[in-house]
C-alpha positions in Angstrom: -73.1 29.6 -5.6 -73.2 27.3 -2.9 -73.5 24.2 -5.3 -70.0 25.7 -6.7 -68.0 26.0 -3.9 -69.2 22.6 -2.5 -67.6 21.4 -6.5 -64.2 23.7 -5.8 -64.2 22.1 -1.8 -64.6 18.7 -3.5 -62.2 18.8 -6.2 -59.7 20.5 -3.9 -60.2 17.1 -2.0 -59.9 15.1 -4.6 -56.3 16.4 -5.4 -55.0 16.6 -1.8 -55.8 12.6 -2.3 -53.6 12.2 -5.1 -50.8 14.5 -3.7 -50.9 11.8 -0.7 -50.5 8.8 -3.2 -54.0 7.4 -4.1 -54.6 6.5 -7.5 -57.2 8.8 -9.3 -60.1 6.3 -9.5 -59.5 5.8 -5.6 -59.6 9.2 -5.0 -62.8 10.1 -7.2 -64.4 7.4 -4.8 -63.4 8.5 -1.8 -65.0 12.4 -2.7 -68.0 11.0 -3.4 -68.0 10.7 -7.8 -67.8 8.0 -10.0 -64.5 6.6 -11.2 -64.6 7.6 -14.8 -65.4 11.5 -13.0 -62.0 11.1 -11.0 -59.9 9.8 -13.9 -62.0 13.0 -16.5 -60.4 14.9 -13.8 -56.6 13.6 -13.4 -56.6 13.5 -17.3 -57.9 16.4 -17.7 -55.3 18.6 -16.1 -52.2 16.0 -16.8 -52.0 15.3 -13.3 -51.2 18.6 -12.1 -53.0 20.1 -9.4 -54.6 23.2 -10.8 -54.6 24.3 -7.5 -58.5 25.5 -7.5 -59.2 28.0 -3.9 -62.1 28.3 -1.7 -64.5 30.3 -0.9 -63.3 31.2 2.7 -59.7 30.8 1.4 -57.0 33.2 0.4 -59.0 34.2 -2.8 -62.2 34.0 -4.0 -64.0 32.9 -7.0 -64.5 34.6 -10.1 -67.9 37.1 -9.7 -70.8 34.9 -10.9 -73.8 35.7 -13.3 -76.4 35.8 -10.1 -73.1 38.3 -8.4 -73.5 40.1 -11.1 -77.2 40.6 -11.2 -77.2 41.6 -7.2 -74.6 44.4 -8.8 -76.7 45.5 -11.6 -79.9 45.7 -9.0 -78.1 47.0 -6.4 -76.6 50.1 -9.2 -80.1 50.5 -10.2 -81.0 51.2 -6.9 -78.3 53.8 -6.2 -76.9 51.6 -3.5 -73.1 52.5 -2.6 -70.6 50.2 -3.4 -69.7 49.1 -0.1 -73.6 48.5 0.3 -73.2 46.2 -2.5 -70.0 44.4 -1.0 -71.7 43.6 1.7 -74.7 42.1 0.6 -72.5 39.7 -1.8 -69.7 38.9 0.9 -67.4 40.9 -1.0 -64.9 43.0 -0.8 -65.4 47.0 -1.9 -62.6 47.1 -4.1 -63.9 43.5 -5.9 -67.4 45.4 -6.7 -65.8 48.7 -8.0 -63.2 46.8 -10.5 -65.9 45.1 -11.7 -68.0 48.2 -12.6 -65.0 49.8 -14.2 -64.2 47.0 -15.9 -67.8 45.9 -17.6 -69.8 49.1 -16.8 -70.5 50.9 -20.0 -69.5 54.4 -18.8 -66.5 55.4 -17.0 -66.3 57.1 -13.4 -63.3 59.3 -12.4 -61.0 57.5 -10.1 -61.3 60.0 -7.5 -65.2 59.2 -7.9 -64.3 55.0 -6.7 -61.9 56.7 -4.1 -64.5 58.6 -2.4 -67.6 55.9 -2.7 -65.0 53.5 -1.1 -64.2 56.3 1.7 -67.6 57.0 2.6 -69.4 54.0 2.4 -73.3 53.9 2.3 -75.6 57.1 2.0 -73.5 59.0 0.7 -74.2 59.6 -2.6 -74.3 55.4 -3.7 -73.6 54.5 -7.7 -75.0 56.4 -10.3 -77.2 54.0 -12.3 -76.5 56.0 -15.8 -73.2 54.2 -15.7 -75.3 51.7 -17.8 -74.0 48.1 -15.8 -75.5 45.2 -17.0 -74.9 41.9 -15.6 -75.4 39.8 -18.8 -73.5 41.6 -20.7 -70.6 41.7 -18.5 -71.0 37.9 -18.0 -69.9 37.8 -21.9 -67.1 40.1 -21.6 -65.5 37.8 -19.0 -66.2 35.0 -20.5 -64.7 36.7 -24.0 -61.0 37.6 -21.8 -61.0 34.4 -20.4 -60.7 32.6 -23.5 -58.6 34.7 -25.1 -55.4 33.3 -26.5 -52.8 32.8 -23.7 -49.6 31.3 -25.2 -46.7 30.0 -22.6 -43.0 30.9 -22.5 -42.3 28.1 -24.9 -45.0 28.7 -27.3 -43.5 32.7 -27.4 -40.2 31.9 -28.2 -39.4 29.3 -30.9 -35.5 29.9 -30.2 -36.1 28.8 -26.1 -38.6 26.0 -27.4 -36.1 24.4 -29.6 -33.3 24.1 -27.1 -35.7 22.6 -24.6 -36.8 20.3 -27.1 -32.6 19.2 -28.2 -32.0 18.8 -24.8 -34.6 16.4 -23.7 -33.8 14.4 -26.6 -30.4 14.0 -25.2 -32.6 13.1 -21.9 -32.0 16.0 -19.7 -34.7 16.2 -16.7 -36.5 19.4 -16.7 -34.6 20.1 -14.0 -31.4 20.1 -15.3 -32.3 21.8 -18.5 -33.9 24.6 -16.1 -30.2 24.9 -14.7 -28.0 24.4 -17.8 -30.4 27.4 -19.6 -29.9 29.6 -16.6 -26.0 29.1 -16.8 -25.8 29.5 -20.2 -28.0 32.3 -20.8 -27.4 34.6 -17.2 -28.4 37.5 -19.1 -31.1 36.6 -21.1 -34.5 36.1 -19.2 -36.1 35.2 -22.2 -34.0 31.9 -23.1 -34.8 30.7 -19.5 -37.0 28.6 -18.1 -38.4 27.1 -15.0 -39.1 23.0 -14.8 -42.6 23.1 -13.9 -43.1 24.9 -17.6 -41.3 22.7 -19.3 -43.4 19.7 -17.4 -46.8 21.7 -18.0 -45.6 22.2 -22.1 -45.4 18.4 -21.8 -48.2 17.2 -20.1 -51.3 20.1 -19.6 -54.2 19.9 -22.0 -54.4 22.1 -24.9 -50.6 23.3 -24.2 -49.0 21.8 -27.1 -46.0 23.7 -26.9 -43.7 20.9 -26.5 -44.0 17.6 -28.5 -46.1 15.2 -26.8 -43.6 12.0 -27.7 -41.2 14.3 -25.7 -42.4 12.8 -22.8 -40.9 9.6 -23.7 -37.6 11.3 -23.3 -38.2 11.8 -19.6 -36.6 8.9 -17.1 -40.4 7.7 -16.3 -41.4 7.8 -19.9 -45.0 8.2 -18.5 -47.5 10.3 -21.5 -49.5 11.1 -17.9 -47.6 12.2 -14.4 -48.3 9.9 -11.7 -48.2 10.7 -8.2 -46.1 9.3 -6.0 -46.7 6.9 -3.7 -45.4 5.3 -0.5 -42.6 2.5 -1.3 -43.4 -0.7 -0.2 -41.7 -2.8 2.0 -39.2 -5.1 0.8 -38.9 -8.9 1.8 -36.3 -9.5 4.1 -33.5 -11.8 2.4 -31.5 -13.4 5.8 -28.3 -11.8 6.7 -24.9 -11.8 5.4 -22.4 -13.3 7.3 -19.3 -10.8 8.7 -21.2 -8.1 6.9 -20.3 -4.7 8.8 -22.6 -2.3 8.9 -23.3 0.7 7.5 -23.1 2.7 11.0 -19.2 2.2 11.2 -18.5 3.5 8.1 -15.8 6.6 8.4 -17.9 9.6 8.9 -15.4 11.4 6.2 -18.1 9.4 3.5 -20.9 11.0 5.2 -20.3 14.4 3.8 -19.6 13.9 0.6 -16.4 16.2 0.6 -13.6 13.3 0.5 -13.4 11.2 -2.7 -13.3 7.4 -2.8 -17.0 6.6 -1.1 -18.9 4.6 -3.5 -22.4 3.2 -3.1 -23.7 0.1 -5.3 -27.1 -2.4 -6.0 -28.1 -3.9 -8.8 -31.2 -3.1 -11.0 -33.6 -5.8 -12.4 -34.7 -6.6 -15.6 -38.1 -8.7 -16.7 -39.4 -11.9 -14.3 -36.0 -11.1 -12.0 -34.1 -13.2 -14.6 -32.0 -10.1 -15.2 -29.6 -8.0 -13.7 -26.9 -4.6 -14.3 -24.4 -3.8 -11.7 -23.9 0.1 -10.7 -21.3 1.9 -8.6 -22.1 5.5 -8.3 -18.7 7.6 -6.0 -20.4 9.7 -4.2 -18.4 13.4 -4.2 -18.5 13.3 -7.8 -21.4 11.3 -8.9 -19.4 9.2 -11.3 -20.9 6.0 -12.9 -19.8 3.0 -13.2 -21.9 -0.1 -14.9 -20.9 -3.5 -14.2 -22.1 -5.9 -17.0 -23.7 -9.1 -15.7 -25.7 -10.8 -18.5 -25.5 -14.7 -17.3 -26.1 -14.5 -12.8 -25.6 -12.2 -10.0 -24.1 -15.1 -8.3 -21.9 -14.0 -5.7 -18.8 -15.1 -7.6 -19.6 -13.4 -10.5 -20.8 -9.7 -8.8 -17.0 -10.3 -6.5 -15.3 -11.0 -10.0 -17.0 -7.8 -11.9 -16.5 -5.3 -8.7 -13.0 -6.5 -8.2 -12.0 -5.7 -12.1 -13.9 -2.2 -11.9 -12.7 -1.2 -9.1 -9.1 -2.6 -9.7 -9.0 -0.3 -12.7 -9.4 3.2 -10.2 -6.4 4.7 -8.7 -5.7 3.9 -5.3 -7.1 7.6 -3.8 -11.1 6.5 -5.5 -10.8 3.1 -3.2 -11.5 3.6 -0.1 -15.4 2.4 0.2 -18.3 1.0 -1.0 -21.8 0.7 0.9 -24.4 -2.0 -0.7 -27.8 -3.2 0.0 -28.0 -6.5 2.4 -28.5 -8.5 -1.0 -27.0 -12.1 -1.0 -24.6 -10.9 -4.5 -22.6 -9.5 -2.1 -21.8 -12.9 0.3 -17.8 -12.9 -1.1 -17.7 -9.1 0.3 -14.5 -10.0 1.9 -12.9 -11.8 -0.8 -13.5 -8.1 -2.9 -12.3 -6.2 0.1 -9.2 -8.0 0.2 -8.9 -8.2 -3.7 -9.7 -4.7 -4.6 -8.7 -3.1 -1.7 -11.9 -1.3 -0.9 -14.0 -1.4 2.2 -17.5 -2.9 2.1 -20.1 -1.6 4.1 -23.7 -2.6 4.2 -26.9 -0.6 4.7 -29.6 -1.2 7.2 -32.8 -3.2 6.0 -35.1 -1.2 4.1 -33.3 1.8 4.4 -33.0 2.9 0.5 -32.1 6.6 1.4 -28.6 5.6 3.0 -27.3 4.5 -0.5 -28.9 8.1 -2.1 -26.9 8.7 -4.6 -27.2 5.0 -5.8 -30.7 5.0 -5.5 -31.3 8.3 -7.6 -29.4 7.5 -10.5 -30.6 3.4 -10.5 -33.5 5.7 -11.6 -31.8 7.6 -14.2 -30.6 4.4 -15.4 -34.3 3.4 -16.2 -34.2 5.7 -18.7 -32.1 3.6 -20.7 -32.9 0.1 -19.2 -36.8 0.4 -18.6 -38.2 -2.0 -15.9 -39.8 -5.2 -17.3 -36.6 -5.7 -20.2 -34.3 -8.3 -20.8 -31.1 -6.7 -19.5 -29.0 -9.4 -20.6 -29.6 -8.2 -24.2 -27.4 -5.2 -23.8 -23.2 -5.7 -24.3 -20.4 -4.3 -22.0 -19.9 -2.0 -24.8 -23.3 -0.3 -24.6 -23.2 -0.3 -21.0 -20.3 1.9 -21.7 -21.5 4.3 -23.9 -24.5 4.6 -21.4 -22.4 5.7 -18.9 -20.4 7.8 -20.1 -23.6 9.8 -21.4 -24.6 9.8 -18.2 -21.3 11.0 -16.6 -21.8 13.8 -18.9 -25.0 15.3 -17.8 -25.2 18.5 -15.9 -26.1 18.1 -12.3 -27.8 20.6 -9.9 -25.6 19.9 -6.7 -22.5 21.1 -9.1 -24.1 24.3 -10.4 -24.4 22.3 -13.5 -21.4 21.0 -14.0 -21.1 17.1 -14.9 -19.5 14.2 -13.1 -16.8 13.4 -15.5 -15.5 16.9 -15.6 -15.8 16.7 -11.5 -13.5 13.7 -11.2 -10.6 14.9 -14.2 -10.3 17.9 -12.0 -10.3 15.5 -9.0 -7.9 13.1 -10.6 -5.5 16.2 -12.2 -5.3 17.6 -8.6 -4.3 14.2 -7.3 -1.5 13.7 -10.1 0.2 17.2 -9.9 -0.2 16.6 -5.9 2.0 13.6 -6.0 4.0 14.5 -8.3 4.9 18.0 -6.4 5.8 15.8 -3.7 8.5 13.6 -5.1 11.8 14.3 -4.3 
């Protein structure tokens, strides 16, 4: 038993490590195994933490075979239960479950009531009841391995919509949200996240298809931990940048339309390079196709056509990263009559919204491409797919629906107000 517990404390170790960021192999060397034990392990349960207990936690182990035999003596013996319990570090009610459950004879439940009651002495366990340690060994064993098919496994209508939906790359997330809306009154066609990520990625599920996974915006076959981002090289400072601090606290909210936030995302050996603007009440996309630079001139020239083509009420300000493509910020203030505002350094999380769907975008543009490959056409289509994805903060709703309500609001307000 002790050997046991010292695995369960070890393991339990072991995935408290990765939780905090380290890599498995790191992980299986700082508990004390081998590498290969530590990546056995990480694979083994698809990187999720199967959340093993303690001894002196909330919940103990399963009985074990030498548990068992202290039973089956102590029964023999005519002990009482809580006699038994105690020897064992058990509770009472643990010992008499287990004698009802794998004893070969049953005992009135009034019979367990009163042995609880009482205690020791009086009148202990009647050894005819036939317990034998061994043989209840197997039978646990036996309803362990039983056949235990998840949600999506169960229901073959459920599975298939999960499956059409990450196709069209839905996050778990989202199809968890779009199934509860759709389906508020059937339990059975909903499902949470973590089962859809468990169908994908636990060994021996295989009630999702394992390609599935490279529908997902990490593409990963294994889930990864996260770790801590790195810091970023500082690049100089912009001159007559303003900063990110003066920016009207009506953007901060999220409730006034017209706030956009921007960066670009990479493609292979730096050499390429997408522009996105992301308005932050609606979550609206916009892609901004640079195939040849992200000179300065050339970012100006593309955000000062995109944002020329937005009706006066969406331009009222965009916040950036302290990246050189933006030295002409004053020429495309002036030109597209927007207000630029930059963020602090290494502050990723004040450009949220920006930063969460640059990752979506990965989906479609993986890291280490050639992004020049892909036209202003496809750049379209990609956002528009992605303007038409439920989001969480919207009770599902989507982006583009967000801003034609937005935008028919706007119209029928102006036009109410013309004389």
């Amino acid at each position: 038993m002790a050997t046991h517990y010292s695995l369960v404390a070890v393991q339990r170790q072991f995935w408290g490590l990765i939780a905090a960021g380290v890599s498995s192999e790191e992980a299986g060397r700082a508990v004390g195994v081998s590498n290969r034990c530590g990546v056995t392990w990480f694979r083994k349960f698809g990187g999720v933490n199967p959340r093993m207990r303690m001894a002196q936690g909330v919940k103990r182990p399963r009985l074990s075979l030498l548990e068992r035999e202290r039973i089956m003596i102590g029964t023999s013996r005519g002990e009482s239960i809580r006699s038994i319990a105690r020897g064992l570090g058990r509770a009472p009610s643990t010992v008499m479950r287990e004698l009802e459950k794998n004893g070969r004879t049953r005992v009135a439940p009034g019979r367990y009531r009163a042995l609880h009651r009482f205690g020791a002495n009086r009148g202990g366990w009647d050894a005819r009841s036939g317990y034998s340690a061994s043989l209840a060994q197997q039978r646990t064993e036996a309803r362990a391995r039983r056949p235990k098919a998840g949600k999506l496994g169960r229901c073959p209508a459920l599975r298939a919509q999960v499956q059409a939906l990450l196709v069209k790359r839905y996050s778990p997330e989202q199809i968890a949200g779009v199934l509860a809306t759709t389906y508020p009154d059937r339990p059975e066609m909903q499902v949470s996240h973590e089962t859809i990520y468990k169908a994908l990625y636990v060994q021996g599920r295989g009630e999702l298809r394992r390609e599935l996974t490279t529908c997902l915006r990490t593409g990963r076959a294994l889930r990864k931990p996260r770790g801590r981002a790195g810091v970023h090289k500082g690049r100089g400072r912009i001159p007559g940048m303003v900063n990110i601090c003066e920016r009207p606290a009506e953007a901060d909210d999220r409730a006034v339309p017209g706030h956009w936030e921007g960066d670009l995302i990479i493609g292979k050996n730096q050499a390429s390079q997408i522009g996105t603007l992301v308005e932050r009440s609606t979550g609206f996309v916009r892609l901004l196709h640079l195939p040849d630079t992200r000179s300065a001139e050339v970012v100006a020239d593309a955000m000062i056509a995109a944002i020329k083509e937005l009706p006066p009420t969406l331009r009222r300000t965009v916040t950036w990263d302290q990246g050189h493509e933006m030295a002409q910020h004053a020429r495309i203030s002036i030109d597209a009559g927007i207000e630029v505002y930059f963020c602090d350094p290494h502050s990723p999380w004040q450009r949220g919204s920006n930063e969460n769907t640059n990752g979506l975008l990965r989906q479609y543009f993986p890291k280490g491409t050639d992004l020049s490959l892909h036209t202003a056409q496809h750049l379209s289509y990609v956002a528009d797919e992605l303007n038409g994805r439920p989001r969480k903060r919207f009770d599902w709703d989507n982006p583009t629906n967000r801003l034609n309500r937005l935008l028919s609001t706007a119209t029928e307000t102006t036009v109410a107000t013309k004389p």
